[in-house]
Structure formats: structure tokens, C-alpha cells
MIPA-356223 format. One line per 4 residues: their letters; for each residue x, y, z of C-alpha. Coordinates in pm, whole numbers, m for minus. Layout:
! MIPA-356223
a	X,Y,Z | ...
! end
This chain:
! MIPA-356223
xxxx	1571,1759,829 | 1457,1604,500 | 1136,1693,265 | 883,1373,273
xxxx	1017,1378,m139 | 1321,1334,m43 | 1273,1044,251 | 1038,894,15
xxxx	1305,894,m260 | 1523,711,m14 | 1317,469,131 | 1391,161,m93
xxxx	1771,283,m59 | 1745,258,323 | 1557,m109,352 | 1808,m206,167
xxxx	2077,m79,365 | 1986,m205,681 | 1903,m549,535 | 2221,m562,428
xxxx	2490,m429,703 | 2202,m620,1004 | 2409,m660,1268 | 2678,m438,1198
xxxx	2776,m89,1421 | 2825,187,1229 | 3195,250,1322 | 3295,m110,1208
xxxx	3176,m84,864 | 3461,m29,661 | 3523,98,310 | 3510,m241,186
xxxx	3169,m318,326 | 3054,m46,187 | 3174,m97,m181 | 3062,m476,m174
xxxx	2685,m324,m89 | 2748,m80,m413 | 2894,m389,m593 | 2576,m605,m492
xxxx	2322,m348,m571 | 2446,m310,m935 | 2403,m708,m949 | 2071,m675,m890
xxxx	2038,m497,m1232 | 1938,m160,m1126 | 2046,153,m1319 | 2330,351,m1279
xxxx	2143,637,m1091 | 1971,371,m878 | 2318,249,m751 | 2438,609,m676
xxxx	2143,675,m497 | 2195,365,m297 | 2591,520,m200 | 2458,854,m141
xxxx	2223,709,116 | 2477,545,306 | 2706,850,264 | 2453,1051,438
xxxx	2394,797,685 | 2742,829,770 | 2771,1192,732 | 2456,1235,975
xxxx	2658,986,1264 | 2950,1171,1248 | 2814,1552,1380 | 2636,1349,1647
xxxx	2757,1420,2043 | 2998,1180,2160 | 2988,999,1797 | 3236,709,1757
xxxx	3226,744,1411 | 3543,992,1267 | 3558,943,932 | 3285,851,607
xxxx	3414,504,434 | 3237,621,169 | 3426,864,32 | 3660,577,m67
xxxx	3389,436,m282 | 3277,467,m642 | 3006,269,m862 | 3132,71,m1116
xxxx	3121,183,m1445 | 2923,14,m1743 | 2594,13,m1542 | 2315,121,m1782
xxxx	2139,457,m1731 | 1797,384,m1847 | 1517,243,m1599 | 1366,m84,m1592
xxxx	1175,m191,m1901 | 831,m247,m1872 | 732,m584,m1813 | 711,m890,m2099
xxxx	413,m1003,m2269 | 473,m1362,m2076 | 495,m1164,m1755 | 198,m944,m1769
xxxx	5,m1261,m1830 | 106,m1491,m1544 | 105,m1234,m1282 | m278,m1050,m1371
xxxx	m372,m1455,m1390 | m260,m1459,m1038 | m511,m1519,m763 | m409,m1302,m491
xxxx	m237,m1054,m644 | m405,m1070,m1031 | m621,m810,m950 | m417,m546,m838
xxxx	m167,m603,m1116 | m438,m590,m1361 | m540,m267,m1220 | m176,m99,m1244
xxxx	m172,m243,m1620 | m503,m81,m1722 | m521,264,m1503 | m129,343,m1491
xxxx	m176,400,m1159 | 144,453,m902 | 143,186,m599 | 41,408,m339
xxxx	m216,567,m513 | m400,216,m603 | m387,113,m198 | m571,393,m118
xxxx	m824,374,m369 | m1177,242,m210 | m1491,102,m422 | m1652,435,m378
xxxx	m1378,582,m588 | m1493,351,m848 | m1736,512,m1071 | m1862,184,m1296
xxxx	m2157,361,m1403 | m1962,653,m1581 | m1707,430,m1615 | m1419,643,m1402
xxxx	m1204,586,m1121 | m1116,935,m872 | m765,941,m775 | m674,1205,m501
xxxx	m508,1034,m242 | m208,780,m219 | m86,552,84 | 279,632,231
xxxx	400,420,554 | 563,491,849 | 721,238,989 | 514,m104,884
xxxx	142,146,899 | m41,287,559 | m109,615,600 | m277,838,379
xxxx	m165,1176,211 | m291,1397,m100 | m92,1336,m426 | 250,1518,m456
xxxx	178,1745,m665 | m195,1922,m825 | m185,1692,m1088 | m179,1378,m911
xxxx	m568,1457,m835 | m716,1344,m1169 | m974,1125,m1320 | m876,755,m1490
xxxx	m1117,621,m1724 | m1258,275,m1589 | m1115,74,m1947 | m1387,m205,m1997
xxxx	m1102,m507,m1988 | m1101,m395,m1613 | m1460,m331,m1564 | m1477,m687,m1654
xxxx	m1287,m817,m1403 | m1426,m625,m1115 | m1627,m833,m872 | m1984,m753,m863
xxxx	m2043,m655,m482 | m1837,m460,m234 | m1890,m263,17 | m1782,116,m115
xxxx	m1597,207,253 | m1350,m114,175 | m1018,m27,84 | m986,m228,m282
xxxx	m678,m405,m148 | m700,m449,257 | m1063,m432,331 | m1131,m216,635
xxxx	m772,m43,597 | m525,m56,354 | m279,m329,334 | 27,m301,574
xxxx	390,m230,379 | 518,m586,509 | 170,m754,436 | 148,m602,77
xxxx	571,m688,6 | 490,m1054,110 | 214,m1041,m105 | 375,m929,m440
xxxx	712,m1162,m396 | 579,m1436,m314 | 357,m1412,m637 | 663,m1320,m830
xxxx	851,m1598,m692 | 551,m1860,m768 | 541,m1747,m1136 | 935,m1745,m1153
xxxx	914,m1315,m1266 | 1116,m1000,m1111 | 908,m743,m1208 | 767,m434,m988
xxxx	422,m261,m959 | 595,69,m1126 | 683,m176,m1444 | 299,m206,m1483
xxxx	251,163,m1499 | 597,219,m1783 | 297,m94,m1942 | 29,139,m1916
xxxx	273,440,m2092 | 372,205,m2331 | m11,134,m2427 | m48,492,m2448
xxxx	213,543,m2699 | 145,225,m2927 | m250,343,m2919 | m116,680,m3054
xxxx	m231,895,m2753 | m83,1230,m2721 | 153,1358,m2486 | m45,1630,m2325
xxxx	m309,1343,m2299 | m90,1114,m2173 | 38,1377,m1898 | m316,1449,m1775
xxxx	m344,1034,m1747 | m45,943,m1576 | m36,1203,m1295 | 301,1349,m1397
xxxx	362,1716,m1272 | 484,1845,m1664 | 479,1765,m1987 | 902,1721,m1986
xxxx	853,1384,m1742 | 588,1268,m2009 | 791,1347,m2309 | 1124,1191,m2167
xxxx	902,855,m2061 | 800,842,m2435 | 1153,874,m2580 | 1250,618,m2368
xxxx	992,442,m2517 | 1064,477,m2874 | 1436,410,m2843 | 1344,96,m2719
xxxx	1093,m3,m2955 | 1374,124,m3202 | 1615,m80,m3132 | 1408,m418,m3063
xxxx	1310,m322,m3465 | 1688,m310,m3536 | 1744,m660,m3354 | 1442,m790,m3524
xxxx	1563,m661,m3868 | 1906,m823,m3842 | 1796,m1167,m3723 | 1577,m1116,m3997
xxxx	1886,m1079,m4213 | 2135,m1346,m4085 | 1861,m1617,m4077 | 1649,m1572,m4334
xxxx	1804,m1439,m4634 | 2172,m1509,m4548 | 2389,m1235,m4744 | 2672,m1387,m4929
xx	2993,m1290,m4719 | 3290,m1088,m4992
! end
């Protein structure tokens, strides 16, 4: 038995599992199928902790399958299997100025990339939002609900935690782009129901792939924290904002932050240096 936070955690991990070993039976995949997964996972540029959490799923798939009655499967192939090392430990950064701009220009998707960028708001949480939680006349948008599937279906569930119920201010760049009539039952993105997991994946990649970008609705949210920072917004502000369940979550997304913008300074400063004023060499 598993928590939803937990299967929810695992989720992405298990798509890409079975996309990957389709067509395989559990007790022929062998140690070496299993570390070419690991191996193509880290070359999709995820993080260190994403590719161990991509092993551990399989490890428990296998560990599950092997207490079964009349199981096949003997042994875990996974215990033979490490990541590599060198992967990089921080999470995706958010998204580039060129990026941002091509994808909220987009037709179909635009909108609901424009609406992550200027509300920080997690993916599930923005397909459940309907008109009526659209507030243009006090300019605020109620968030206190989120979509989760099962199977290909959207259902819907509270937030996670207490402070996933919370108020967004409606920011008047996305006023702006809101169209003028809708009917306040509609789902923003769906209509009469929210979109479908398959219908909403097809959606997004094949925008990404018309615009030549790999970025990922949660990249549009670390935009929105990064906004928060650069327009000097405090932490405990920036908490209340982005949902997160304590200040620690908030205060390690900023850091992250600030190295970065550290060390693009650094870059900046040195190609400064070697270019422009060219230090005599000793």
C-alpha cells in the first residue's frame, strides 16, 4: 500500500518505465536492461535524484513481483545497478527568455503557459481551475482544488496540504490576455471537464516540438519564483504565493535561485574580461 504522495511522486517514474521495457516480462529483464534504462534517463538531463528515483521505482517494481504467489521472478536485477556519477543535483532551470516567449505566443497552448508564468501555479492546480474561480473584478484567482488522474481520467482532489488553498492575485499582463466571455462552469482548459492526461501531454509536446523547446509546465512556476525574487518579494510572501507547505521549501527554491544568478554574473564577468579588456598574460 502506498500514500497518494508517494504514487504521485512516482508517476512520471512509472510511464516511463513501462514505455521503456513495452513488451518485456518481468522475469526476462535482466540487470543490463535495467542499467541501460538508468543510463538513458540520465541522458535525458534529469538530476541526480530524478535518476535514483527512476531505479528505486523499478526496484520496487521488482521487489513487489517477487512476494507474489507462484511469482517467476527470484531475484531483483536491480540490486546490480547504480547511477552514474557526475549527474548534477540541482533541478531544472527555469525556462529562457527565448522560450517563455515562443511558447505563451503559442495558440493552443499560449494561454495556459502564460497562466503558469504569471500565477506560479502547479499543473494540476491550473486544470482544475474554472472561470468562476476567476475573480477579474477584484482582480484574484481561488485556488483550492487540483486535478490528479487515474488511469487517462482528471479527477479532482483538495490541495496536499492547508496551504495549497490560497488566493493568487489576477497580475494585469494576464488579465489582459483573458478572453472576454466564458461561461464560469467551463473548466479554463477542457471546457465541460478538464482535459484528459493523454489529451493535455499531446497538447504541450507537440507545442514544444513546433517551437523546437524542452521545457515543462513546473519550469514556468521556478519562472514565476524567479520573478518573485528579482521583484524583491519576501520569503514569507513568496511562501503564502506559491502554495508551499513551509517556509524551508521557499527558502531552499530561493538559494537555488541566487546561486544561479551568481554564477551566470561570474560567467558574465569573465567573458567580460577575456573579450573586452584582454589582461596581458606574465
Amino acid at each position: 500500500q502506498c500514500s497518494y504522495k508517494t504514487i504521485e511522486t512516482y508517476r512520471p517514474a512509472i510511464r516511463r518505465a513501462k514505455e521503456y521495457f513495452d513488451g518485456m516480462y518481468l522475469k526476462d529483464i535482466t540487470a543490463n536492461n535495467v542499467n541501460a534504462f538508468v543510463l538513458y534517463i540520465a541522458s535525458k538531463g534529469y538530476s541526480r535524484r530524478s535518476v535514483q528515483l527512476h531505479l528505486d521505482c523499478v526496484r520496487m517494481i521488482f521487489n513487489y513481483a517477487i512476494i507474489q504467489p507462484r511469482s517467476v521472478v527470484t531475484a531483483n536485477p536491480c540490486a546490480a545497478v547504480s547511477i552514474p556519477k557526475g549527474l548534477a543535483k540541482s533541478r531544472r532551470e527555469p525556462p529562457t527568455d527565448a522560450e517563455l516567449s515562443v511558447i505563451s505566443a503559442d495558440c493552443e497552448m499560449g494561454l495556459f503557459a502564460t497562466f503558469l508564468l504569471y500565477t506560479g501555479l502547479r499543473k494540476g492546480e491550473l486544470l482544475a481551475l474554472q472561470w468562476r474561480d476567476v475573480d477579474r473584478a477584484n482582480k484574484v484567482i481561488h485556488v483550492y482544488k487540483s486535478v490528479y488522474y487515474e488511469s487517462n481520467q482528471p479527477l479532482i482532489k483538495a490541495p496536499k496540504t492547508e496551504a495549497g488553498t490560497r488566493d493568487v492575485d489576477l497580475l494585469d499582463v494576464l488579465a489582459a490576455a483573458l478572453p472576454a466571455e466564458t461561461d464560469p462552469n467551463d473548466f479554463i482548459f477542457g471546457g465541460k471537464k478538464p482535459l484528459t492526461k493523454s489529451s493535455f501531454r499531446k497538447r504541450w509536446l507537440s507545442c514544444c516540438k513546433a517551437h523546437n523547446v524542452d521545457v515543462t509546465p513546473h519550469q514556468f512556476r521556478h519562472a514565476y519564483a524567479s520573478m518573485l525574487d528579482d521583484a524583491g518579494i519576501d520569503e514569507t510572501t513568496a511562501m503564502n504565493l506559491l502554495g508551499h507547505s513551509s517556509i524551508q521549501v521557499t527558502k531552499d527554491v530561493y538559494t537555488h535561485l541566487r546561486q544561479n544568478k551568481k554564477q551566470r554574473a561570474i560567467n558574465q564577468l569573465n567573458d567580460y574580461i577575456s573579450t573586452t579588456l584582454k589582461p596581458a598574460t606574465h
